[in-house]
C-alpha positions as CSV (number, residue, x, y, z in Angstrom):
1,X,275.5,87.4,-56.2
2,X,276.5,91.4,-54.8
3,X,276.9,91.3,-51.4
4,X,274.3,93.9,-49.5
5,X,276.0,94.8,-46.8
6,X,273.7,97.9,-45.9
7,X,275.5,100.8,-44.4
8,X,275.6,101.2,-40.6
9,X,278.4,101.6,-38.1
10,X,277.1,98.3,-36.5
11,X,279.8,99.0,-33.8
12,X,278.0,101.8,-32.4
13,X,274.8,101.2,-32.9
14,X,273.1,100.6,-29.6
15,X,270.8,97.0,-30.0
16,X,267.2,97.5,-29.8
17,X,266.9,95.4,-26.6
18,X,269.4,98.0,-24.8
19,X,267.1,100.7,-25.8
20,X,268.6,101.3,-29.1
21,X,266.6,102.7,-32.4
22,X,265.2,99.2,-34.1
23,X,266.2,98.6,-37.8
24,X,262.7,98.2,-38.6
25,X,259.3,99.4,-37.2
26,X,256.6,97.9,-39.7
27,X,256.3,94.3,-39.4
28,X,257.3,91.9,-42.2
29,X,254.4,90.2,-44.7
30,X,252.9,86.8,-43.4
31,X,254.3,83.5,-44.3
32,X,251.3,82.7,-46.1
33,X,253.0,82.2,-49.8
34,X,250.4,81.3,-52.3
35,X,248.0,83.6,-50.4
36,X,249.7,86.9,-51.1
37,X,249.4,85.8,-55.0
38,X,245.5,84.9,-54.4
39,X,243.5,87.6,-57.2
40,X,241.4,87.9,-59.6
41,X,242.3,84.9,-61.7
42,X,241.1,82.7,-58.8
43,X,238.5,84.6,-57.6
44,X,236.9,84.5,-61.8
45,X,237.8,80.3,-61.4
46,X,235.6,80.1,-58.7
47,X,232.4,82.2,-59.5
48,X,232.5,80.1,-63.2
49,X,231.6,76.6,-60.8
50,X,229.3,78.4,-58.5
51,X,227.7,80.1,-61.4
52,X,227.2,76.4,-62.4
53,X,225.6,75.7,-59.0
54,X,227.9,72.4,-59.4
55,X,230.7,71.9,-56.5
56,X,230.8,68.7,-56.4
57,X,233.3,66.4,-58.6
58,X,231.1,63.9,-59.9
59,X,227.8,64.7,-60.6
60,X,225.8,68.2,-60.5
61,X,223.5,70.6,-62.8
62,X,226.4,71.5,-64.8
63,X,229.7,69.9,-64.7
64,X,233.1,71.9,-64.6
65,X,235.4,69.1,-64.5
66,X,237.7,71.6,-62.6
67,X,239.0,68.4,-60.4
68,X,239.7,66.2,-63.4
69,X,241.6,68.8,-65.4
70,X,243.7,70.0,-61.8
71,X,244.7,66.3,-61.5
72,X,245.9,66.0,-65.2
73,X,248.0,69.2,-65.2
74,X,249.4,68.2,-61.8
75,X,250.6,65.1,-62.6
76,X,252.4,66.8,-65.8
77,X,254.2,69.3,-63.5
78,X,255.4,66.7,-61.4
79,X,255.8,64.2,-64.0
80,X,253.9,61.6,-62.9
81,X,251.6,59.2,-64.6
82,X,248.4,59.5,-62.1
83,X,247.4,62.2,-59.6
84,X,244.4,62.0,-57.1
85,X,243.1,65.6,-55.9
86,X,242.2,65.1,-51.9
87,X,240.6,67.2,-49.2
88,X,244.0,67.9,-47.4
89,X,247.8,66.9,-47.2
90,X,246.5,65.0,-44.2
91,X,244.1,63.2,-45.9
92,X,246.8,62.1,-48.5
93,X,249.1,60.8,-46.1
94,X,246.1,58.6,-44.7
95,X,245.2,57.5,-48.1
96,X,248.8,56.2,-49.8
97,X,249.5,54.4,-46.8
98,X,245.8,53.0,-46.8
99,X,246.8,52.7,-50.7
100,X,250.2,50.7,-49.4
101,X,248.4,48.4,-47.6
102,X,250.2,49.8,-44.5
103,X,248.5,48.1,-41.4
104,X,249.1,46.5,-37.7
105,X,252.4,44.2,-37.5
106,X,254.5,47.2,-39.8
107,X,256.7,49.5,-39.0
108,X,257.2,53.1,-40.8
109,X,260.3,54.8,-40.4
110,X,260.0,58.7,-40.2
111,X,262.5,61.7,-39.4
112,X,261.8,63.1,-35.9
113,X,261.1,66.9,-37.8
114,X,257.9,66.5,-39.5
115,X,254.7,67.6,-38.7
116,X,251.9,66.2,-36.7
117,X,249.9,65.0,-39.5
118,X,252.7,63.0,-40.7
119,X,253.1,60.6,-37.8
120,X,249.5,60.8,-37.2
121,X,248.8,59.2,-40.3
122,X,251.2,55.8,-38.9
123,X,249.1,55.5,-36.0
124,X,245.7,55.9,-37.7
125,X,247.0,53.0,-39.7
126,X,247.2,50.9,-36.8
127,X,251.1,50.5,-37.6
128,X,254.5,51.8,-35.6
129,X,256.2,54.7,-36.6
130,X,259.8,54.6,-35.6
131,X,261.7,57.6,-35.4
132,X,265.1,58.3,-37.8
133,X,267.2,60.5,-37.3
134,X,267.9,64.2,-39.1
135,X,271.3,65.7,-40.2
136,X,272.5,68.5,-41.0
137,X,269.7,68.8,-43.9
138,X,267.6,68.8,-41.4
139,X,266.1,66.4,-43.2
140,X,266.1,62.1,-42.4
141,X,269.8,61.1,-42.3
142,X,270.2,57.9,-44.4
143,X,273.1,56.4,-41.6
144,X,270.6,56.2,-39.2
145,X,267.7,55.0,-41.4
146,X,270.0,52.1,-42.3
147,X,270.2,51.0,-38.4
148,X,266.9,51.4,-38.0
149,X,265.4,49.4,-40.5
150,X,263.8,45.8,-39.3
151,X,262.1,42.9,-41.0
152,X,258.7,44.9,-39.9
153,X,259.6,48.2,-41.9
154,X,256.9,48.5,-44.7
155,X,257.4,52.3,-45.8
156,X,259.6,54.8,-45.4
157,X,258.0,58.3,-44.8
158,X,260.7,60.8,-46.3
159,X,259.6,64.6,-45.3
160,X,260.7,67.4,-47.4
161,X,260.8,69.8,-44.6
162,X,260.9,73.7,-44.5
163,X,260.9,73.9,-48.2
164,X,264.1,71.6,-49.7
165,X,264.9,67.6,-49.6
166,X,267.6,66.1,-48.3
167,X,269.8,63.3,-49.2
168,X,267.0,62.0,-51.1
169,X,269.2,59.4,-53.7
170,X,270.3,58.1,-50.9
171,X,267.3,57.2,-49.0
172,X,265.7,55.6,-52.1
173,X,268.9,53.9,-52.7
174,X,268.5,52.0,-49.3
175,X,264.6,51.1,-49.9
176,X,265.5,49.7,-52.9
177,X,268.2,47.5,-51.0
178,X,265.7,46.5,-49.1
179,X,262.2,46.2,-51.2
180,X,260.8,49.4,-48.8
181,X,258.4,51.4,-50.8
182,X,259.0,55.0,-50.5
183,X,255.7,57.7,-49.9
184,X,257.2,61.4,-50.0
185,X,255.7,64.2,-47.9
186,X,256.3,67.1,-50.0
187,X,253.5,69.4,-48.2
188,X,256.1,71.9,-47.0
189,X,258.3,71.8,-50.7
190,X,255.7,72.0,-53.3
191,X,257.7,73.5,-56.8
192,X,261.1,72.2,-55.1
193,X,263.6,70.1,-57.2
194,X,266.0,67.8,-56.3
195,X,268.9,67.8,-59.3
196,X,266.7,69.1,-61.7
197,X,263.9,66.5,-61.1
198,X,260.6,67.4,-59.4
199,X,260.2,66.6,-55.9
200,X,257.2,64.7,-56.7
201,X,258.5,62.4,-59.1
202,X,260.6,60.7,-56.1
203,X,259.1,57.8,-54.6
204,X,256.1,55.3,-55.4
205,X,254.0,57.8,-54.1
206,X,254.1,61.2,-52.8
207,X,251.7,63.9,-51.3
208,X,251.3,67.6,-51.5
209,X,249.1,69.8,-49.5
210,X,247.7,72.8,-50.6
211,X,246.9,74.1,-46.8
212,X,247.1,77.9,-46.5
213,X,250.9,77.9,-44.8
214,X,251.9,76.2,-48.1
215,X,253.5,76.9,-51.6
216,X,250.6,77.3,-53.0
217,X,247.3,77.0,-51.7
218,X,243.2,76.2,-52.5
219,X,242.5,77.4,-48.3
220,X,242.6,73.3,-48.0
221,X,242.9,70.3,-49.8
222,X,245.6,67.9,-51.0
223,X,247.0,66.1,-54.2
224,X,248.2,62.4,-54.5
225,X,250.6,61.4,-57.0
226,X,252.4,58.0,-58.3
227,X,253.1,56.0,-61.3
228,X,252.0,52.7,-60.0
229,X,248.0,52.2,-61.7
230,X,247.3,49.7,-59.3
231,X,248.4,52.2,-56.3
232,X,246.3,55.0,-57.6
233,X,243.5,52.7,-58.3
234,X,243.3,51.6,-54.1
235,X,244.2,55.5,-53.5
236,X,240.9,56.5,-55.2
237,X,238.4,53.9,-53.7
238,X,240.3,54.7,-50.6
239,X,240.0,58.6,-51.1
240,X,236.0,58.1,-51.6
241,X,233.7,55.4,-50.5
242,X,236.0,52.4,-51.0
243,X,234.8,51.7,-54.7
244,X,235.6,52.9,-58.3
245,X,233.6,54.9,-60.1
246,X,231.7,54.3,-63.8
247,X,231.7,57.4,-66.0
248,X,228.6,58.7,-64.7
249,X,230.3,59.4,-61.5
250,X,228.2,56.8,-59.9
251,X,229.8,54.0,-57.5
252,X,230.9,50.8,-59.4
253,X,231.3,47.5,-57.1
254,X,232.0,45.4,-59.6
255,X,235.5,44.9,-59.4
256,X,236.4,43.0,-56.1
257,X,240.3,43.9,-56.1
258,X,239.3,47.6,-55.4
259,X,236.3,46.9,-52.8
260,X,238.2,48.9,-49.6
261,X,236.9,51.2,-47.1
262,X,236.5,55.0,-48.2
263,X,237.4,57.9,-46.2
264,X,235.2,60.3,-47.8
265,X,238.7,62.9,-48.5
266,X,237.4,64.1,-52.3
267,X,238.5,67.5,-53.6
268,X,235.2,69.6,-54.6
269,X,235.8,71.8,-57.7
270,X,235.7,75.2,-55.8
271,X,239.4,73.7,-54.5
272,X,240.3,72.4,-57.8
273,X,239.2,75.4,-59.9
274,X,241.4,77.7,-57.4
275,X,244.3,75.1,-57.5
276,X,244.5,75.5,-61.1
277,X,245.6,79.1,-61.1
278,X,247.8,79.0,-58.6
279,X,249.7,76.2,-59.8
280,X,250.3,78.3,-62.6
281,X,251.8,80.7,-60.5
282,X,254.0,78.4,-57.9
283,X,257.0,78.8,-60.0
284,X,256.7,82.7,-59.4
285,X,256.1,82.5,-56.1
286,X,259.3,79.5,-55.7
287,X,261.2,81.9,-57.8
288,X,260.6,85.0,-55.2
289,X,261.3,83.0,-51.9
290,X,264.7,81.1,-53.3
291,X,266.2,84.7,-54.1
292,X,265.4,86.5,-51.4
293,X,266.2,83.4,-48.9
294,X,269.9,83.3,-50.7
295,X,270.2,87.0,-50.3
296,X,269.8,87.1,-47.3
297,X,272.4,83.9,-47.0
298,X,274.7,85.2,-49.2
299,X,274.7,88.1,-47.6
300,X,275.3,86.7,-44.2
301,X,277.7,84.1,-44.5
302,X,280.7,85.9,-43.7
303,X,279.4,86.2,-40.2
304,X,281.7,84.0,-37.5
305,X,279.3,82.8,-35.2
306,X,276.4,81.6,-37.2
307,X,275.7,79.0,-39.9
308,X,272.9,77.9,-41.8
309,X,270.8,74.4,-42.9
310,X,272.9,72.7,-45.7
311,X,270.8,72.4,-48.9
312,X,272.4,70.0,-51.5
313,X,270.6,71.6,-54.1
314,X,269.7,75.0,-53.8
315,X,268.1,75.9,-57.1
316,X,265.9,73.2,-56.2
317,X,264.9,74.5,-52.9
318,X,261.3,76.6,-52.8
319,X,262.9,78.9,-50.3
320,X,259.6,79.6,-47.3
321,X,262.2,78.8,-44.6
322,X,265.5,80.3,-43.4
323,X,266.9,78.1,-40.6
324,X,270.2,79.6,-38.8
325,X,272.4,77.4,-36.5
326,X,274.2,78.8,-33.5
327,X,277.5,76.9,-32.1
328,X,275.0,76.8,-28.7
329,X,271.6,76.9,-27.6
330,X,272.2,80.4,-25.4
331,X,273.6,81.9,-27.9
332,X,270.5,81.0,-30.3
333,X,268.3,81.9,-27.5
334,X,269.7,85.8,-27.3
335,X,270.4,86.2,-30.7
336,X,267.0,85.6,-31.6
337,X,265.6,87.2,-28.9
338,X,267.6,90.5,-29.8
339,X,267.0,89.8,-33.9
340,X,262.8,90.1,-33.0
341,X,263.8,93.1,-30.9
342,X,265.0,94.8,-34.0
343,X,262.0,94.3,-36.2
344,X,262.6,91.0,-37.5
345,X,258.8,89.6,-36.8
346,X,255.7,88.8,-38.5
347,X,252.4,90.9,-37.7
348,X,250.6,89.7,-34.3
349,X,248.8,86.2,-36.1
350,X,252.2,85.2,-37.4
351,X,254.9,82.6,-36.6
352,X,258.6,83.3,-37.4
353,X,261.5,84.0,-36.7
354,X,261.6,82.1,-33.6
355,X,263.9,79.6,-31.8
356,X,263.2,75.8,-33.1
357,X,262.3,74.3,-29.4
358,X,259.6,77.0,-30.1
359,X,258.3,75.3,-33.2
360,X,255.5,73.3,-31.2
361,X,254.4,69.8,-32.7
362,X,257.0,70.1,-36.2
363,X,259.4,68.4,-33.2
364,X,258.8,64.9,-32.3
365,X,259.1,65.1,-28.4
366,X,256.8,68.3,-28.6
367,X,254.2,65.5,-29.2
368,X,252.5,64.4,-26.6
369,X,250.2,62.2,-28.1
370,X,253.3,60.5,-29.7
371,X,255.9,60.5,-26.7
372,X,252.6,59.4,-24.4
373,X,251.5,56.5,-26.8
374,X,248.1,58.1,-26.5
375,X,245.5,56.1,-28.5
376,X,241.9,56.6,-29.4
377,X,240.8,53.6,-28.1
378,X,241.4,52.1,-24.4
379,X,243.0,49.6,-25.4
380,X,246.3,51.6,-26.4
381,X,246.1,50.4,-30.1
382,X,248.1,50.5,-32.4
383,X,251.0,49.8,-29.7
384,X,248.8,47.3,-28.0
385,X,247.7,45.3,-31.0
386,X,249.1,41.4,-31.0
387,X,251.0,42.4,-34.1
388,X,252.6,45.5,-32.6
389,X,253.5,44.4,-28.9
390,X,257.3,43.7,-30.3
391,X,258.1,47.2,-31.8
392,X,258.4,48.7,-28.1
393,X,259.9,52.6,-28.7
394,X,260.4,55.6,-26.9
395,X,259.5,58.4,-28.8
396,X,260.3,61.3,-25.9
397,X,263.4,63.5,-26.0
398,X,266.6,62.1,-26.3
399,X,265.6,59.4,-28.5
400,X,267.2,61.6,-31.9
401,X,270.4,62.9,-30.7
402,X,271.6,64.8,-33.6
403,X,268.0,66.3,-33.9
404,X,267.8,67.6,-30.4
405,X,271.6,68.6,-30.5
406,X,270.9,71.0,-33.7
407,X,267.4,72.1,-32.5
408,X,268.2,73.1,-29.4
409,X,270.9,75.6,-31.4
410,X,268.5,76.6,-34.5
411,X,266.2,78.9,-35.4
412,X,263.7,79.1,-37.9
413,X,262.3,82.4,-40.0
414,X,259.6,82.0,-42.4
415,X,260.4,83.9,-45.9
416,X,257.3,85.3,-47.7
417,X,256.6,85.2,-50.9
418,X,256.5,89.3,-51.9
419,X,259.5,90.3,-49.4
420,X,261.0,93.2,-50.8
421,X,264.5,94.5,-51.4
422,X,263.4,96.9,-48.4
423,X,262.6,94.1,-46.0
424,X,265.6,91.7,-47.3
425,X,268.1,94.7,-46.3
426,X,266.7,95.0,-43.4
427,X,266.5,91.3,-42.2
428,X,270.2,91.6,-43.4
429,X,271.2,95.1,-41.5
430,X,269.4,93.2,-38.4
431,X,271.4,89.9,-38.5
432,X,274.9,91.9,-39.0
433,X,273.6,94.4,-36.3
434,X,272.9,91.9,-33.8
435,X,276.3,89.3,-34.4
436,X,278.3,92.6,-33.6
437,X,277.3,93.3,-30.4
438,X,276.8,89.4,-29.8
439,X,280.0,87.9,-30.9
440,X,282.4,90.2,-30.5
441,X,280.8,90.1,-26.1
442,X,281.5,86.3,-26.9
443,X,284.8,86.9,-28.0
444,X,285.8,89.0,-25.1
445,X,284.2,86.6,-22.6
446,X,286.4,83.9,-24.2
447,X,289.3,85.9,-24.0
448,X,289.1,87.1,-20.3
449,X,288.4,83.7,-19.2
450,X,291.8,82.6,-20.0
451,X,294.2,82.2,-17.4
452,X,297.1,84.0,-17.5
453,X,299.5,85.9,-15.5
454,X,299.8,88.8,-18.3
455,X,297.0,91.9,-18.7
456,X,295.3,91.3,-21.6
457,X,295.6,94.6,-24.1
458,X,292.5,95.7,-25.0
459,X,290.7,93.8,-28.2
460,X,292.1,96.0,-31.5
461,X,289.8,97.4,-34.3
462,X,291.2,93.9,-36.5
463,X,289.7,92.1,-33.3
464,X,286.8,93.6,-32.9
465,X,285.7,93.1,-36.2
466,X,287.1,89.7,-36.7
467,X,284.8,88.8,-33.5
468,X,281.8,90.4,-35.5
469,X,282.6,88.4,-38.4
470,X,283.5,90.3,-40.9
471,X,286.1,90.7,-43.5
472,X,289.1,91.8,-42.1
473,X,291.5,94.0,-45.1
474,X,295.2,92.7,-43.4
């Protein structure tokens, strides 16, 4: 790919935060991916079911059947044999452990960066999540899930987060070692791949959601998918009112081996009939993040100083998130600070570009309902049930060191879905703007720091630039 490295003495160029001219002064787009693609296709979907007065799945004046026909072309794009369209991503997670049989007296294990509905999920089950460890994926590192697997563990909850799997072979390698059934979280990598397979084919179940920070989006609502018929079979009297339904769409009780407890989670078929067309356009909007995320990379990586998430596969990765590692948490802290000075932000209601001890309850310890046991019962359950009272673990800070270690030194920039060459020069001219003046002060801090009984000359052009970074012609 050409390298865009946008003219601009960065040198001389006085930062922003010193009262410099900023690199931009209009506000980049919201993170909101499938919402900037939102049009008239969905908005002709949804008048055709309220013209039929009929937004409800099962039964109405006239039926659409907008649910059914979402759930049959989603479980072709992902390749799976069943797919069950829920109220939210939420919802799902509830429903395939429910679907699992996940309950008091199991453990499941779950990477400390995920988000609150994830964990949540555990506890509403009345079982123990423990906490694994995240590498350099930023993603659950299989070394530590190996140690922390027990004769209790049940499930492990693999999260796709901020757009791209990680070691994902890997991890299902070890549950199959150890007869673990696998539910992926995909909510935050819907269209991903991982080595040319879809994300949602992973697993013996996984779960998207279609929330409005997602890929692709119905506003809210959720999608189920496995393989396994007598999974999805629990998932659906789980996702209703604990039965099966006849053809009519009425209840069925006959069959004892699916009499559960519902949750009530269905999709209606305003969601479905506006999940339809934009599940025709998630590879357009996949396609626009991944190239402008690894423009920017690629246009970046020459920079001393900074690094950025390793992604094994990045034609697989959907591309909404740029995450950017420092070598320390000050320097994260200014850089980032001086990066939003110079335009990089989202308007007023958006969340990016921002330090990941910022990132509220996507970090385990942020979690205060987690790291304080909280339970919403007196009695403390699920950590006080009889079956639990063994799997005693601290969930506050400290407990993930290689998580803490590379959040404390990361930061985290949404990438929207209709950036344009405009903005991704920019967010490029910022980042090379800012590591000038940053690292090349590092460099000369470093340097006078040093004890020695000679006067340091000062720091030569080659110096200077090799501080900032960049390619030095010898």
């Amino acid at each position: 790919m050409t390298n865009i490295h946008p003219n601009t003495d960065n040198e001389t160029e006085k930062l922003a935060l010193e009262g410099g001219e900023p690199v931009r002064q209009k506000a980049l787009p919201l993170e909101f991916p499938g919402g900037h693609f939102i049009g008239p296709g969905e908005i002709a979907a949804i008048t055709k079911v309220l013209k039929r007065k009929s937004p409800f799945r099962y039964y109405g004046f006239e039926e659409t059947h907008e649910t059914d026909l979402f759930e049959k072309e989603y479980a072709q794009f992902c390749r799976r044999k069943f797919a069950l369209g829920v109220s939210s991503g939420t919802a799902a997670l509830s429903i395939s452990l429910a679907a699992m049989g996940v309950g008091p007296g199991q453990e499941v294990l779950v990477p400390g960066y995920f988000w609150v509905s994830t964990v949540g999920a555990i506890v509403r089950a009345g079982a123990i999540p423990v906490l694994v460890d995240i590498d350099d994926t930023f993603c659950m590192d299989p070394v530590d899930l190996r140690k922390k697997i027990t004769s209790k563990s049940a499930v492990i909850l693999v999260v796709h987060m901020s757009g791209a799997p990680g070691r994902l072979d890997e991890i299902c390698q070890i549950a199959k070692e150890n007869n673990i059934k696998v539910l992926a979280d995909c909510a935050q990598a819907n269209g991903s791949s991982f080595k040319g397979r879809a994300i949602g084919s992973f697993g013996d179940m996984a779960i998207f959601s279609f929330q409005l920070n997602k890929n692709m989006t119905t506003g809210e609502g959720g999608m189920i998918v496995c393989d396994d018929k007598h999974l999805y079979k629990r998932a659906f009297a789980c996702h209703d009112m604990g039965y099966a339904r006849d053809d009519a769409g009425r209840l069925d009780t006959s069959d004892q081996q699916y009499q559960l407890w519902g949750q009530g989670c269905r999709m209606n078929e305003i969601s479905a009939a506006l999940g339809r067309i934009q599940l025709l356009k998630l590879p357009q909007i996949v396609k626009n993040m991944n190239t402008a995320k690894y423009k920017i990379r690629n246009n970046l990586n020459d920079i001393e100083g900074i690094s950025f998430r390793h992604i094994i596969d990045p034609e697989g990765d959907s591309g909404p998130f740029l995450i950017t590692i420092f070598n320390k948490s000050e320097v994260c802290q200014q850089f980032n600070k001086a990066l939003r000075a110079e335009g990089v932000v989202p308007p007023e209601v958006g969340l990016s570009n921002i330090p990941m001890t910022e990132w509220g309850l996507h970090i385990y310890y942020n979690n205060k309902s987690l790291t304080n046991k909280t339970s919403v019962s007196d009695d403390g359950y699920p950590w006080s049930h009889p079956a639990n009272i063994d799997s005693n673990y601290n969930y506050s800070k400290g407990e993930l060191p290689q998580m803490d270690d590379l959040v404390s030194r990361s930061s985290i920039m949404s990438i929207p879905s209709v950036l344009t060459e405009e903005d991704i020069s920019d967010i490029i001219r910022a980042y090379r703007k800012v590591a000038s003046h940053i690292f090349v002060k590092e460099k000369i801090t470093k340097i006078l720091s040093v004890p020695s009984t000679k006067t340091h000359p000062p720091l030569s052009i080659t110096d200077r630039k090799s501080a900032r970074g960049l390619n030095v012609s010898k």
